[in-house]
C-alpha positions in Angstrom: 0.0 0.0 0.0 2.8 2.4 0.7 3.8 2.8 -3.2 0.3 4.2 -4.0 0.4 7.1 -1.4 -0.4 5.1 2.3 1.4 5.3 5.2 0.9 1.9 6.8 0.0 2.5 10.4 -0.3 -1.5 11.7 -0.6 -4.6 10.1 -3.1 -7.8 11.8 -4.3 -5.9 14.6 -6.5 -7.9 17.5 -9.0 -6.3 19.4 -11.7 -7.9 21.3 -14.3 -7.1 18.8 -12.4 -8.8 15.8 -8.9 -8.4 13.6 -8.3 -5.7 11.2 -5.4 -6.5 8.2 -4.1 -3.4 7.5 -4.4 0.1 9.1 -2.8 2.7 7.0 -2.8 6.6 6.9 -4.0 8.4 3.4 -3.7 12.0 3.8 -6.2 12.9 6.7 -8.2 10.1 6.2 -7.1 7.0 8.0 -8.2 3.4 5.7 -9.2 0.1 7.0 -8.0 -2.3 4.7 -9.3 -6.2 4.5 -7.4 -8.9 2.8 -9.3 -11.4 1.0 -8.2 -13.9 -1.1 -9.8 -16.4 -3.6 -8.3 -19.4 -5.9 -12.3 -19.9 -7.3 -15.1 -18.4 -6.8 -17.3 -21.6 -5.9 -18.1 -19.9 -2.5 -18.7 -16.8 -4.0 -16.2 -13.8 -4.5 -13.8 -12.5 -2.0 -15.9 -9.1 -2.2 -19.1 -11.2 -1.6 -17.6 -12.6 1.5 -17.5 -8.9 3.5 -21.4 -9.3 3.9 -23.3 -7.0 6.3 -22.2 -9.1 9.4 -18.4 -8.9 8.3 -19.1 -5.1 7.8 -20.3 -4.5 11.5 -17.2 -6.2 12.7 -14.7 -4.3 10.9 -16.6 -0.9 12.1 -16.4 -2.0 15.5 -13.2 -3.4 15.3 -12.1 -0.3 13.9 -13.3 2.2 16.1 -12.2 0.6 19.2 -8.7 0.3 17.7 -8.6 3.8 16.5 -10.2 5.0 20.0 -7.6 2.8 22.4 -4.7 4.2 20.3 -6.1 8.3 20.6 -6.9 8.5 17.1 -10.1 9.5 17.3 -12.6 11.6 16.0 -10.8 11.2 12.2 -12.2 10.5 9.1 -12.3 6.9 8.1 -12.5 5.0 5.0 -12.8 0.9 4.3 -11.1 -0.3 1.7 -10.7 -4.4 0.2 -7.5 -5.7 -1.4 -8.9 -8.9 -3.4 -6.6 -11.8 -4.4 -6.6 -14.0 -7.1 -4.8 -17.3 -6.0 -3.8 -19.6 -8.4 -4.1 -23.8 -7.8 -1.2 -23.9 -6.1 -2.2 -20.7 -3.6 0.0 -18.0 -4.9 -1.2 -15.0 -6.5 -2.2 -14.5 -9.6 -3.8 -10.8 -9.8 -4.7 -8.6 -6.4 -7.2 -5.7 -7.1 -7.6 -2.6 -4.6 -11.0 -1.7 -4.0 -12.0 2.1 -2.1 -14.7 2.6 0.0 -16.1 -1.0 0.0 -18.8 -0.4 3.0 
């Protein structure tokens, strides 16, 4: 994320209301980023897997993070990075997606 413009802030952060991939820094705006990653979409697509119950955790997640490290109020943004695995698990193509809730 850092060569397009993000300052990563932490990476696979636990809190008690669920684990957030990537916290980075874009400007003023700080971006929750979740990882998913595919090698076939028989269980639908990685973007179909951050349904409304996924959203609520990331949210939650994200707010107590940002409040127990004094960040907040700030603007925030959720973002996806999707990956395309191939058979053997490595990636094929990974896609960034803005503002994905």
């Amino acid at each position: 994320m850092s060569e397009r413009g993000y300052r990563v802030l932490a990476r696979n952060q636990r809190t008690p209301l669920g684990e957030l991939d990537l916290v980075c820094r874009e400007s003023a705006q700080v971006v929750i980023v979740e990882v998913k990653a595919r090698c076939n979409e028989a269980y639908g697509t990685a973007l179909e897997a951050i349904g409304p119950r996924k959203a609520g955790r990331l949210r939650a997640a994200a707010l107590w993070w940002l409040a127990d490290q004094g960040l907040l109020p700030c603007a925030i943004r959720f973002d996806a990075v999707v990956v395309d695995l191939d058979g053997y698990g490595l990636p094929r193509s990974l896609h960034h997606v803005r503002d994905v809730l």
